[in-house]
Z-matrix of the N, CA and C atoms (Angstrom, degrees):
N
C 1 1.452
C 2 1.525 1 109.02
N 3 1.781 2 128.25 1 124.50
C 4 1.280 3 107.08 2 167.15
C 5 1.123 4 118.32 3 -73.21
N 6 1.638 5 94.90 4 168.37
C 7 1.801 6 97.59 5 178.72
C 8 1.335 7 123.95 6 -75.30
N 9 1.250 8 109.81 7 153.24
C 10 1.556 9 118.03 8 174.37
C 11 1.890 10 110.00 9 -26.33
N 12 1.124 11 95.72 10 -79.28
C 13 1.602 12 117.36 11 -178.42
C 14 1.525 13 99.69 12 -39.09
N 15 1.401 14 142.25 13 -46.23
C 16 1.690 15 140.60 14 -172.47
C 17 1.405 16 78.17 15 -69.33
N 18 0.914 17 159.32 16 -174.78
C 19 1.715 18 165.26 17 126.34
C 20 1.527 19 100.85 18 115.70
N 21 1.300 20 114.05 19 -69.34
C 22 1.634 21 117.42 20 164.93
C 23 1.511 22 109.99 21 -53.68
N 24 1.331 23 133.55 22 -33.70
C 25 1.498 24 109.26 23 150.95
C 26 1.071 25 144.64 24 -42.20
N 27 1.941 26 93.72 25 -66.48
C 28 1.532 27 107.32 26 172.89
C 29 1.873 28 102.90 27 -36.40
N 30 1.070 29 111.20 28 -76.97
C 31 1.345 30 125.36 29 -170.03
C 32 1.523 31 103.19 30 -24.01
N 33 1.145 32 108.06 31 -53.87
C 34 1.445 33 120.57 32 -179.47
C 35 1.684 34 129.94 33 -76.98
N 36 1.351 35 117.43 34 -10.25
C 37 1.395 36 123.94 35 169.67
C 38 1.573 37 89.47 36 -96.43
N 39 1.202 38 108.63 37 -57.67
C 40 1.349 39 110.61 38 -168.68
C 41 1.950 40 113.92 39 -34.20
N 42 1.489 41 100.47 40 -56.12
C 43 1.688 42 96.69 41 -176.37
C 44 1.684 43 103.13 42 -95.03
N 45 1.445 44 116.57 43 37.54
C 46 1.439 45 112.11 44 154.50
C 47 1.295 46 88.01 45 -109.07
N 48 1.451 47 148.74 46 -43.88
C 49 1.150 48 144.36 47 161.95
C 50 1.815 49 114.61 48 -21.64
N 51 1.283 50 100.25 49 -61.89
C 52 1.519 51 121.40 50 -164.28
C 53 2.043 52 105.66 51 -56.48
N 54 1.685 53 102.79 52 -52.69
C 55 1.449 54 126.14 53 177.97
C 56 1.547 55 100.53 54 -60.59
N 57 1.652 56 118.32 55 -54.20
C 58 1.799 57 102.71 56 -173.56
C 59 1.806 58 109.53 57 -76.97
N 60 1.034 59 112.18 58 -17.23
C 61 1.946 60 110.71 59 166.29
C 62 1.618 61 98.61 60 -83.69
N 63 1.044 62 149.56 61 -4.95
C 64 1.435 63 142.82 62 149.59
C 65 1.377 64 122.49 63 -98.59
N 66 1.246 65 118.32 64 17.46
C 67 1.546 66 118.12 65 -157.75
C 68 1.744 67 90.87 66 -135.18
N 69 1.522 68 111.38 67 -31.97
C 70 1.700 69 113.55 68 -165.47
C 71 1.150 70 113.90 69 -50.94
N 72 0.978 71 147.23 70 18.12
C 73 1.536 72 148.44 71 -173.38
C 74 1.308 73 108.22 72 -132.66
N 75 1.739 74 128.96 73 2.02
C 76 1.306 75 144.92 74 -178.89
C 77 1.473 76 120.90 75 -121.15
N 78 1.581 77 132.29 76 155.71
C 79 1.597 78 119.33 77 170.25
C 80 1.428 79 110.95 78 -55.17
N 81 1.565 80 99.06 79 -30.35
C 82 1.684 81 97.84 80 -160.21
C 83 1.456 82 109.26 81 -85.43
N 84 1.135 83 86.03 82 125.97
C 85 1.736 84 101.32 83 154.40
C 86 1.365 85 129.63 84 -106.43
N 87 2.237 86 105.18 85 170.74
C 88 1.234 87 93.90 86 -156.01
C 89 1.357 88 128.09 87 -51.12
N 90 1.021 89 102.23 88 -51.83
C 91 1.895 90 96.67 89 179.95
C 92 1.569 91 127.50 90 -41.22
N 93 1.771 92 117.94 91 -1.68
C 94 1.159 93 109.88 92 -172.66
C 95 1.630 94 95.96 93 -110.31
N 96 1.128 95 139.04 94 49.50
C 97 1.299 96 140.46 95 -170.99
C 98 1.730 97 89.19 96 -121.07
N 99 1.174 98 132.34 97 -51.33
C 100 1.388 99 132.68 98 175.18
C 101 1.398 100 106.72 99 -57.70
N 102 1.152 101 116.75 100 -42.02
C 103 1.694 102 110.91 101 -175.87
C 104 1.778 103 106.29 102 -74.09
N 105 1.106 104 127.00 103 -30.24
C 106 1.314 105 129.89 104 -154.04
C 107 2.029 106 93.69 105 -94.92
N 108 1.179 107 116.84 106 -42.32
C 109 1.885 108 117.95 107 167.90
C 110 1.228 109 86.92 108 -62.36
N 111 1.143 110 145.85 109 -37.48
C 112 2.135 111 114.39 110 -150.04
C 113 1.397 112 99.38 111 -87.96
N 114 1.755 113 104.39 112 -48.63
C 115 1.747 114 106.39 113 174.14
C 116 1.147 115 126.62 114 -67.97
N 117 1.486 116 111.38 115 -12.29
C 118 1.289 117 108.28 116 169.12
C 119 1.560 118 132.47 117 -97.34
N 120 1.501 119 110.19 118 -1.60
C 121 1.414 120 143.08 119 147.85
C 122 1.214 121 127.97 120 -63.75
N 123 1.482 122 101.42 121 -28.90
C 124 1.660 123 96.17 122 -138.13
C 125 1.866 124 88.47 123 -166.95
N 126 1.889 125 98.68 124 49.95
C 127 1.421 126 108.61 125 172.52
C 128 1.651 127 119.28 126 -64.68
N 129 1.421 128 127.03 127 146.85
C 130 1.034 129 127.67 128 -143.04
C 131 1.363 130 146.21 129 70.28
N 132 1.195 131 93.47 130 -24.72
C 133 1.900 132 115.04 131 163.41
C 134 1.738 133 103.15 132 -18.37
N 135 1.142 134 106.10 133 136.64
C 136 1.328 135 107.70 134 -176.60
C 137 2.191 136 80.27 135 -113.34
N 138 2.003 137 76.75 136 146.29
C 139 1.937 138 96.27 137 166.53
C 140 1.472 139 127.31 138 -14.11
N 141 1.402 140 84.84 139 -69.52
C 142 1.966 141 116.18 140 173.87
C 143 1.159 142 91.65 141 -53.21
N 144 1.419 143 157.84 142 -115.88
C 145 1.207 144 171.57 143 -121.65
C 146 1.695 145 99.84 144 -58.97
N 147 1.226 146 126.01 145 -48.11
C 148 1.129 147 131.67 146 -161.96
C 149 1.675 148 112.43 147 -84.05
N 150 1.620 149 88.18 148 -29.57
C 151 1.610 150 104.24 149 173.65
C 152 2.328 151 113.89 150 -53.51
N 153 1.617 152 84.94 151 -50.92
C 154 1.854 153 105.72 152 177.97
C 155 1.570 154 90.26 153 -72.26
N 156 1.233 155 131.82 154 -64.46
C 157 1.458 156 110.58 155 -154.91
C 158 1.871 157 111.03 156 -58.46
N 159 1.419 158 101.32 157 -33.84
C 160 1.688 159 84.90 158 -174.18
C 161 1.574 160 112.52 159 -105.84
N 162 1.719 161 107.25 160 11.27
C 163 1.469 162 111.69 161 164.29
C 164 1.906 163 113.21 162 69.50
N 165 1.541 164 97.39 163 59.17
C 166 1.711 165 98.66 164 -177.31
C 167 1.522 166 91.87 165 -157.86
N 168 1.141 167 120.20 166 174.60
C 169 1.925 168 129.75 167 -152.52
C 170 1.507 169 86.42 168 -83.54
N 171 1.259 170 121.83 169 176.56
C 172 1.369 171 138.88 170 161.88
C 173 1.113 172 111.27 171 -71.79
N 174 1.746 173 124.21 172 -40.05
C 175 1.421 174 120.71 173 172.83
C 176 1.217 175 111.66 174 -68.40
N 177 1.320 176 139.14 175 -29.72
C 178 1.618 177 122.60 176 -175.32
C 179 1.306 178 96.35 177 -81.68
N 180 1.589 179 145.55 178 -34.38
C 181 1.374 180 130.72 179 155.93
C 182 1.249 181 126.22 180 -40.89
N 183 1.320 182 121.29 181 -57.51
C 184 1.554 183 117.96 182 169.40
C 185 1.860 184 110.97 183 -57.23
N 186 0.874 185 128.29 184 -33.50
C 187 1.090 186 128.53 185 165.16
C 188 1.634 187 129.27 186 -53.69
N 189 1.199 188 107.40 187 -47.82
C 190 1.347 189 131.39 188 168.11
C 191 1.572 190 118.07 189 -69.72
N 192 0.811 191 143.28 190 -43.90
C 193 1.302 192 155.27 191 -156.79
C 194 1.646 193 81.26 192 -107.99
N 195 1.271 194 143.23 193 -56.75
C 196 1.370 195 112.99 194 -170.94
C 197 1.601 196 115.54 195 -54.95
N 198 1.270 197 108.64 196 -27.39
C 199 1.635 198 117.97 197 -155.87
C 200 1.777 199 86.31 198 -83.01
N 201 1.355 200 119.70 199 -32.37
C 202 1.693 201 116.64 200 -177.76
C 203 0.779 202 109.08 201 -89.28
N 204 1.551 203 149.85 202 -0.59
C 205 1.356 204 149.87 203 175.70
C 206 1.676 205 97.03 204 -89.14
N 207 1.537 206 108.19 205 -54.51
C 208 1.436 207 122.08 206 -167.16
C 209 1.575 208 101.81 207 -41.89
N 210 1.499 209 111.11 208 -48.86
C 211 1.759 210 125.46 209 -152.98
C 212 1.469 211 101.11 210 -94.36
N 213 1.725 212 125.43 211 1.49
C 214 1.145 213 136.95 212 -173.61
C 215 1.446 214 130.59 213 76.20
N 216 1.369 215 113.27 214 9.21
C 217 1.348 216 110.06 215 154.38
C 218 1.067 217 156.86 216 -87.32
N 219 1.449 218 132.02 217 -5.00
C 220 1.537 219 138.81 218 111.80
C 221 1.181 220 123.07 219 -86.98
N 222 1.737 221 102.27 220 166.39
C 223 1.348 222 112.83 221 149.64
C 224 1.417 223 140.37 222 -121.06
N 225 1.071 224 148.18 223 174.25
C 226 1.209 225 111.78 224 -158.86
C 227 1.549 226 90.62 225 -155.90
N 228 1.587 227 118.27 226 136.56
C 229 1.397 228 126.83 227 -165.59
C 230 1.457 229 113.91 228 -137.41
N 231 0.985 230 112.59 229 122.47
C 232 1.695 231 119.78 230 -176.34
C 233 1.850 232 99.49 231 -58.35
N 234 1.366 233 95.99 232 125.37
C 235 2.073 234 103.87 233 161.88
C 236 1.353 235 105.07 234 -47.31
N 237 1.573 236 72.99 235 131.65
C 238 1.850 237 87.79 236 164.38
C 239 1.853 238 101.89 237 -84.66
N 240 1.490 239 109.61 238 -0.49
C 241 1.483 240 77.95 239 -174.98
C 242 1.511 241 106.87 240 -119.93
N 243 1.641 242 92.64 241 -2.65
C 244 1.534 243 105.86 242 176.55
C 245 0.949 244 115.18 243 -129.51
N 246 1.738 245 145.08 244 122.98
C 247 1.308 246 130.91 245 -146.52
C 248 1.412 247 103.47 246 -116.15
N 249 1.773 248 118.22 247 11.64
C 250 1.146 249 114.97 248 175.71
C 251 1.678 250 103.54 249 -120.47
N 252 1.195 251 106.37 250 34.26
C 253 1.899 252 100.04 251 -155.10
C 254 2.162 253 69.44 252 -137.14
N 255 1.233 254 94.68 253 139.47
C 256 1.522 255 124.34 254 171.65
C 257 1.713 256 113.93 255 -102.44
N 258 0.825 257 131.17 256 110.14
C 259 1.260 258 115.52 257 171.72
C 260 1.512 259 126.72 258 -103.66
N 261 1.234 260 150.09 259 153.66
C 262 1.708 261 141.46 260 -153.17
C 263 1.360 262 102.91 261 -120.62
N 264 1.102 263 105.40 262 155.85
C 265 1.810 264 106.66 263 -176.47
C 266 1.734 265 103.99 264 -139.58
N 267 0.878 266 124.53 265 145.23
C 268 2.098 267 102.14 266 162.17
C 269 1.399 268 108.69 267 -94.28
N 270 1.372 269 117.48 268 140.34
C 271 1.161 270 112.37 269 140.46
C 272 1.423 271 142.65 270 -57.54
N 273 1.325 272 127.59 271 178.20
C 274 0.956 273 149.47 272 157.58
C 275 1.635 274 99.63 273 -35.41
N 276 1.002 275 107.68 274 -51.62
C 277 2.138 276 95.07 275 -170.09
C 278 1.340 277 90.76 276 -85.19
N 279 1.346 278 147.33 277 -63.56
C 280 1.486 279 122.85 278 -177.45
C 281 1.238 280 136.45 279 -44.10
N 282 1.775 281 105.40 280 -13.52
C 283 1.588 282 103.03 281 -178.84
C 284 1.463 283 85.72 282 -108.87
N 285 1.196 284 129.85 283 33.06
C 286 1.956 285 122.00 284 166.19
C 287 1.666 286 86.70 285 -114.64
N 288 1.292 287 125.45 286 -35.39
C 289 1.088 288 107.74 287 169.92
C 290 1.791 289 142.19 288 -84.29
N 291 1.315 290 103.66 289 -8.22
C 292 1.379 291 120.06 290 160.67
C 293 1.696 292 127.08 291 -23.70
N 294 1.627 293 93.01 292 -74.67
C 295 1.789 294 95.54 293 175.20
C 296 1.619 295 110.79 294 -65.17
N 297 1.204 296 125.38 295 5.97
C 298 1.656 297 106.70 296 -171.17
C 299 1.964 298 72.87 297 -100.16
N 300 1.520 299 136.82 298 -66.03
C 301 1.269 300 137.37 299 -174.03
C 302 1.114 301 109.80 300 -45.20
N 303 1.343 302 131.37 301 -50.99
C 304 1.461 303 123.78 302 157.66
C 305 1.801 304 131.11 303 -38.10
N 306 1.377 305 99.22 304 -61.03
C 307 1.802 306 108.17 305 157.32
C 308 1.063 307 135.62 306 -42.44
N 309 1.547 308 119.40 307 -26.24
C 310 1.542 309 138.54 308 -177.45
C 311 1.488 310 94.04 309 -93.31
N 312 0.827 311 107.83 310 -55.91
C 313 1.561 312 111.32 311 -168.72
C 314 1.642 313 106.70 312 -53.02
N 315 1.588 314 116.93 313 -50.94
C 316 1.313 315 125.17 314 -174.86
C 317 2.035 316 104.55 315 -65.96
N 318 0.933 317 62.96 316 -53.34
C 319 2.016 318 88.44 317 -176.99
C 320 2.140 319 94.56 318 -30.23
N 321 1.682 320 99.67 319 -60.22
C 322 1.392 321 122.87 320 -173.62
C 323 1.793 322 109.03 321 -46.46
N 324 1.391 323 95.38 322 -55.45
C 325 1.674 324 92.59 323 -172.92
C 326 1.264 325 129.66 324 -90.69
N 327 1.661 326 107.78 325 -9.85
C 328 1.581 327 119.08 326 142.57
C 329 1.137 328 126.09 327 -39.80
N 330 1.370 329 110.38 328 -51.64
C 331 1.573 330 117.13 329 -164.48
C 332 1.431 331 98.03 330 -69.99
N 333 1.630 332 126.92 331 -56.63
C 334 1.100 333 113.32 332 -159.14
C 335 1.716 334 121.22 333 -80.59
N 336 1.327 335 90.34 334 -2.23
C 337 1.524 336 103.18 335 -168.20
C 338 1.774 337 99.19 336 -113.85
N 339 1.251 338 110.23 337 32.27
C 340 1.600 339 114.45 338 175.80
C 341 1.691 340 112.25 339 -87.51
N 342 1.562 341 104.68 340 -18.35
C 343 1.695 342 79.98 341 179.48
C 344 1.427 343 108.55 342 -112.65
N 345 1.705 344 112.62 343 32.28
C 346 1.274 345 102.08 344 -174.82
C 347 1.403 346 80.77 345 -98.78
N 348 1.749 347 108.94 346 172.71
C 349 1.334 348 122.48 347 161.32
C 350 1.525 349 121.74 348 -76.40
N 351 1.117 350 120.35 349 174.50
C 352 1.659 351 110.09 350 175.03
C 353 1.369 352 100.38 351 -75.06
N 354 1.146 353 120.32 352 -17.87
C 355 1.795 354 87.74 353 -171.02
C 356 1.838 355 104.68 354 -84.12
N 357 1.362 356 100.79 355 -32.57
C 358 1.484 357 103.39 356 -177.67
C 359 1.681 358 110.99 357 -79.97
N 360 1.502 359 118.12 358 -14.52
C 361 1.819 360 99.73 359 161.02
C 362 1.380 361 100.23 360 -83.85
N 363 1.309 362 142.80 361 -30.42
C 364 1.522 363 130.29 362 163.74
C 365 1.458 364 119.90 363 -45.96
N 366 1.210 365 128.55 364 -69.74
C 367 1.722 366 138.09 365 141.03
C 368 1.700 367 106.51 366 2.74
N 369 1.469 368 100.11 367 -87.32
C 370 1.355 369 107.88 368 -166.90
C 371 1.808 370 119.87 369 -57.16
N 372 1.534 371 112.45 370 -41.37
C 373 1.654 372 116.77 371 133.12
C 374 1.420 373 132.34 372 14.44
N 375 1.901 374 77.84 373 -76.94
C 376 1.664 375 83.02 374 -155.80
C 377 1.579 376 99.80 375 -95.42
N 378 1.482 377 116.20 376 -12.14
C 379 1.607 378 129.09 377 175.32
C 380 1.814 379 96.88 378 -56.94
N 381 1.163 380 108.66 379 -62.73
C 382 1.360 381 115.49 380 174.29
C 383 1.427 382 135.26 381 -68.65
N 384 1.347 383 122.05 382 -17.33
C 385 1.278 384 103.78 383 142.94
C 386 1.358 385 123.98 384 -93.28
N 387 1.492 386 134.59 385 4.07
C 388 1.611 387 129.62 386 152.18
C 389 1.591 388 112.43 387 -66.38
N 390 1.172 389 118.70 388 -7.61
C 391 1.451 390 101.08 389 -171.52
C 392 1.854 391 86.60 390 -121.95
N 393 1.436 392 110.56 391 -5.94
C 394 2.171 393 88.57 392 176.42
C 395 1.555 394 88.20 393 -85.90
N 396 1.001 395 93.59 394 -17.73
C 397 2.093 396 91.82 395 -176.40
C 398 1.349 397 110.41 396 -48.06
N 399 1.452 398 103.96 397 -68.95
C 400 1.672 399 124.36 398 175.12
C 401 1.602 400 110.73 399 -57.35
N 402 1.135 401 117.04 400 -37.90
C 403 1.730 402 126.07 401 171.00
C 404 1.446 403 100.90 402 -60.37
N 405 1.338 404 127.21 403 -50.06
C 406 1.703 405 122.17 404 -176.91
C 407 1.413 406 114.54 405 -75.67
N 408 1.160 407 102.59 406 -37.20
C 409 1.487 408 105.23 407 152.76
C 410 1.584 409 131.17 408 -27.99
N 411 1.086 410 85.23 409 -92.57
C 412 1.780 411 84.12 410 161.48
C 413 1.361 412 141.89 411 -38.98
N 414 1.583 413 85.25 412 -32.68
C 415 1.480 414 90.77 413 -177.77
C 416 1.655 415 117.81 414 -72.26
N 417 1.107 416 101.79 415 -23.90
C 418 1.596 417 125.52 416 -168.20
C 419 1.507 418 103.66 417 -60.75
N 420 1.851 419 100.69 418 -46.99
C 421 1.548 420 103.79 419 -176.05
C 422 1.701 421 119.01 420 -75.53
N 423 1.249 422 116.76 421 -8.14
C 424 1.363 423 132.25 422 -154.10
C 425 1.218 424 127.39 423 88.41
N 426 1.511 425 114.39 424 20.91
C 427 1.626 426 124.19 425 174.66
C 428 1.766 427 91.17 426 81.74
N 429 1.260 428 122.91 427 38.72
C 430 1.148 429 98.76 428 -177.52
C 431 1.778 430 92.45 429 -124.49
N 432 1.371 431 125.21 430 162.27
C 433 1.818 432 114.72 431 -172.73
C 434 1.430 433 81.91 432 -90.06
């Protein structure tokens, strides 16, 4: 049987695959569809914070967010209450681009989740967020129990 994690890849190269053949006609690429829902959820989000919510290093955040600030889709403002803490905002062009990242995204788990029934894409759902739960979990501690 493969493992869980080989399958949650596939799944996961696969619809970064799916996002950059729907995205090629845009700056953004796939990987910036996670950054653009959290800040756009969750405006003000500071680096650090944004780094744990979508589960990637601080350097590929600073990395990322420079290249979306650069192309005008965030902005990014030093705390007033912390003068070493950055916090992110979207602009105006990241929230014009939202519903097309949103659409892809929806568009994505339709497709693959078309021959389940509703009760079993509900099922599989809630299977998967009990186990990113326990996956963030860990992650939180340093992968350590």
């Amino acid at each position: 049987m493969p493992t869980i994690l080989r399958q949650i890849n596939i799944i996961s190269r696969s619809a970064a695959q799916f996002r950059s053949a729907n995205m090629k006609n845009s700056e953004l690429g796939a990987c910036h569809h996670s950054y653009i829902l959290a800040i756009c959820r969750h405006p003000g989000i500071s680096g650090e914070e944004l780094a744990r919510h979508i589960c990637v290093n601080k350097s590929n955040v600073a990395r990322n967010l420079s290249y979306l600030e650069e192309k005008g889709y965030v902005r990014r403002e030093q705390s007033g209450k912390d003068k070493r803490v950055t916090l992110c905002y979207p602009t105006e062009k990241m929230l014009e681009a939202l519903p097309e990242v949103k659409r892809i995204s929806e568009e994505w788990t339709r497709k693959i989740t078309e021959e389940l029934s509703a009760e079993e894409a509900e099922q599989f759902a809630a299977i998967l967020d009990k186990v990113a739960k326990k996956a963030r979990e860990f992650a939180e501690r340093g992968g350590k129990e």
